[in-house]
C-alpha positions as CSV (number, residue, x, y, z in Angstrom):
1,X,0.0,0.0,0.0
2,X,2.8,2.2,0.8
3,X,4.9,1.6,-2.1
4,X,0.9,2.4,-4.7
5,X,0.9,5.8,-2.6
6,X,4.9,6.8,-3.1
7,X,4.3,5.5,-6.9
8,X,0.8,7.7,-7.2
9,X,2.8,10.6,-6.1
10,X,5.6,10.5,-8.2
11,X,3.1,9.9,-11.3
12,X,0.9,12.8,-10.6
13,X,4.7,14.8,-10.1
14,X,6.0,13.6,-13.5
15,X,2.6,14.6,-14.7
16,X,2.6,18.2,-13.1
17,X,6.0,18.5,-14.1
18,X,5.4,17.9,-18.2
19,X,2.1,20.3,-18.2
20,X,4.2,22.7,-16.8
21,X,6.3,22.9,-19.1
22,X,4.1,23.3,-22.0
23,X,4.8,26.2,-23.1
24,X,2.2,28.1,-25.2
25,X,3.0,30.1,-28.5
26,X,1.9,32.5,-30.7
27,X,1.2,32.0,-34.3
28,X,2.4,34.0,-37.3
29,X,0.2,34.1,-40.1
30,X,1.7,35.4,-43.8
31,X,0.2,36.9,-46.4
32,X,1.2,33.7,-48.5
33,X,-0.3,31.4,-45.9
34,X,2.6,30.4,-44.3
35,X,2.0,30.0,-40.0
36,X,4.8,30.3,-38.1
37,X,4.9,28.6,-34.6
38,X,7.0,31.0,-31.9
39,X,7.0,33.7,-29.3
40,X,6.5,36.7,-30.5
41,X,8.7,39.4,-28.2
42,X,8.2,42.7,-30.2
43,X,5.9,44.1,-33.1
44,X,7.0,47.2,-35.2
45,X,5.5,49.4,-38.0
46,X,8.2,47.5,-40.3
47,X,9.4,44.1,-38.4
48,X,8.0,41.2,-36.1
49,X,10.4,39.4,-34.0
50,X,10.2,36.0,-32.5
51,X,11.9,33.1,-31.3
52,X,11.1,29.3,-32.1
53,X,10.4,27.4,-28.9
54,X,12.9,25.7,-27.6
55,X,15.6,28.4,-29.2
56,X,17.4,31.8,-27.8
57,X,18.2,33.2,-31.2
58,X,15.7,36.2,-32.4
59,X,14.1,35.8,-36.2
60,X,13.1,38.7,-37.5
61,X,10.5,39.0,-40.5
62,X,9.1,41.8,-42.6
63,X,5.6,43.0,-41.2
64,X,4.7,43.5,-44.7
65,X,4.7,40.0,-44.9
66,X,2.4,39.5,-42.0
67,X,-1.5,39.4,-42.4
68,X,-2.0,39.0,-38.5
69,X,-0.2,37.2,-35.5
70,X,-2.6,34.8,-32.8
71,X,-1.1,35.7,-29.6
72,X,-1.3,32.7,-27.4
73,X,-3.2,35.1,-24.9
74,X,-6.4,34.6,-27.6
75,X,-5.8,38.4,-29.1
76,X,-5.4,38.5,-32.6
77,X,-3.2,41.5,-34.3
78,X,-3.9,42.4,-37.8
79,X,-0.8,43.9,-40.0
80,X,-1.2,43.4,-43.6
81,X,-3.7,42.9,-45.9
82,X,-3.0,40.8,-49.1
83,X,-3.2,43.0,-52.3
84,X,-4.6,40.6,-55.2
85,X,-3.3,41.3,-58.8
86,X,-5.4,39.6,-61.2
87,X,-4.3,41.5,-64.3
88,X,-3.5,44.6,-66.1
89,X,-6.7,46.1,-64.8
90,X,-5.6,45.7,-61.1
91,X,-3.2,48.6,-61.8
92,X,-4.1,50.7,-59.5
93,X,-3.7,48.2,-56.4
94,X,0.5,48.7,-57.2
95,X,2.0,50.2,-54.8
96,X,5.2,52.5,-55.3
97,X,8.1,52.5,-52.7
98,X,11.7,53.6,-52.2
99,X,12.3,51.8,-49.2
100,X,14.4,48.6,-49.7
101,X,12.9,47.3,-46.7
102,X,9.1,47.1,-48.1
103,X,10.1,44.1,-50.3
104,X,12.0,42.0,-48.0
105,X,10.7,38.8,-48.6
106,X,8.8,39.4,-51.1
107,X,9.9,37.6,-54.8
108,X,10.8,39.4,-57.8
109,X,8.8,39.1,-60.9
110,X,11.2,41.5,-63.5
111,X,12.4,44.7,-64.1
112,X,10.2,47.2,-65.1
113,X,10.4,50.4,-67.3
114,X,8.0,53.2,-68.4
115,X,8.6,56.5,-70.3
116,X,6.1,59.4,-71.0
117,X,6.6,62.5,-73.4
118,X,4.9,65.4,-74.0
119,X,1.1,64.8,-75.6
120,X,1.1,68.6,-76.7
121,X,3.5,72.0,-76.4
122,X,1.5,72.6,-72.7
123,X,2.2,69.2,-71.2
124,X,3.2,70.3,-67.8
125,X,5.8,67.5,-65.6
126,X,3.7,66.7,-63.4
127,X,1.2,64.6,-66.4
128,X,4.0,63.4,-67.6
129,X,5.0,62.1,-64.3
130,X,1.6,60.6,-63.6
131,X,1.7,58.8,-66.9
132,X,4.9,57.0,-66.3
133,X,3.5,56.5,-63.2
134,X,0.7,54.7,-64.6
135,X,2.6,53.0,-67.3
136,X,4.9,51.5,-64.7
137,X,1.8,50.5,-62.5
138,X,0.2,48.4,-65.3
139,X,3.4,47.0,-66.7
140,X,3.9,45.7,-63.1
141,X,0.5,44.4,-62.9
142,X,0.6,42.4,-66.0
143,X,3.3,40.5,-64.3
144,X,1.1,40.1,-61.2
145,X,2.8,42.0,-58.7
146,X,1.7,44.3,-56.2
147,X,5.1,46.7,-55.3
148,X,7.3,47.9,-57.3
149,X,10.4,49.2,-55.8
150,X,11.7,52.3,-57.7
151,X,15.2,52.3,-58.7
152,X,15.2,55.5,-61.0
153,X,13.1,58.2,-61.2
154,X,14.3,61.0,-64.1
155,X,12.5,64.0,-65.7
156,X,14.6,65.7,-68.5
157,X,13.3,68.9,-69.4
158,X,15.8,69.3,-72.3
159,X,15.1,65.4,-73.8
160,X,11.1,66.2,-73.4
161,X,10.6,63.3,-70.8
162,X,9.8,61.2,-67.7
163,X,11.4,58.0,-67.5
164,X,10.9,55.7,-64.2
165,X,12.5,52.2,-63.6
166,X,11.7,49.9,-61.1
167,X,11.8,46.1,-59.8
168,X,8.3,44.5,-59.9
169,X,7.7,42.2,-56.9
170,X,4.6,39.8,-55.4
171,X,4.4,37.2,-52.7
C-alpha cells in the first residue's frame, strides 16, 4: 500500500511536471499562408520578432509580410492585408516605394520600365510624371505583382521626358 501511494505521487509529479512545461505560442500568419509557430517578443511598423520554442536566437520578418499574428493570450493583431493582382486592370492596387525594406521577402517578378513624353506644347511634368506612373503600374500588374520598388526616377526637361525604372515584386 505504501509503495501504490509513493508510486501515485511520483506519477501525478511527472505529470505536473510535463504540463508545466508546455509552453504556449503565438502564431504568425503570412500573407502567403505560411503559420509560423513561436513567441512573439516585439511588433514594429516594419518588423516582427520572434523566437522558435525551444531556441534563444531572435528571427526577424518583414511586417509587410504579416496578415496578422494569434497571440497565445487569444488576441489577434492584424498587420497586412494581401493586395490581389489579377491583371493589367488591377493597376491601381501597385504600390510604389523607395524603401528597400518594403520588399523584404517578397519575390521578384522583373524589371520594369515606363517613359512618358509630351502629348502637346503645354504638357506640364507633373502629367508626364503621372503617366509614367501609370505606365509602370500596369506593366507591373501584368506580371502580377503588387510593389514595385523604384530604382530610378528622371524627368529631363531638355530630352522632353519622364522616365521611371523599377523592380516589380509579389508574394
Amino acid at each position: 500500500m505504501k509503495k501504490t501511494v509513493t508510486l501515485l505521487a511520483v506519477l501525478c509529479a511527472v505529470a505536473h511536471t510535463s504540463f508545466a512545461q508546455e509552453v504556449k505560442t503565438d502564431k504568425i500568419v503570412k500573407l502567403n499562408g505560411e503559420t509560423v509557430s513561436a513567441k512573439v517578443t516585439s511588433v514594429t511598423d516594419r518588423d516582427v520578432s520572434f523566437v522558435y520554442p525551444g531556441e534563444e536566437a531572435v528571427n526577424v520578418i518583414s511586417a509587410n509580410q504579416v496578415k496578422e499574428i494569434d497571440f497565445a493570450s487569444g488576441r489577434v493583431q492584424t498587420l497586412a492585408t494581401r493586395v490581389e493582382i489579377h491583371s493589367e486592370e488591377d493597376w491601381g492596387k501597385v504600390v510604389i516605394t523607395t524603401i528597400e525594406s518594403d520588399v523584404k521577402g517578397l519575390v521578384s517578378k522583373g524589371d520594369v520600365v515606363a517613359a512618358a513624353i509630351p502629348m502637346t506644347a503645354f504638357s506640364s511634368q507633373a502629367n508626364m510624371d503621372a503617366r509614367a506612373t501609370e505606365k509602370l503600374k500596369r506593366k507591373a500588374a501584368k506580371l502580377g505583382a503588387h510593389m514595385i520598388l523604384l530604382t530610378g526616377d528622371q524627368a529631363s526637361i531638355l530630352a522632353g521626358k519622364t522616365v521611371k525604372k523599377g523592380v516589380a515584386y509579389s508574394y
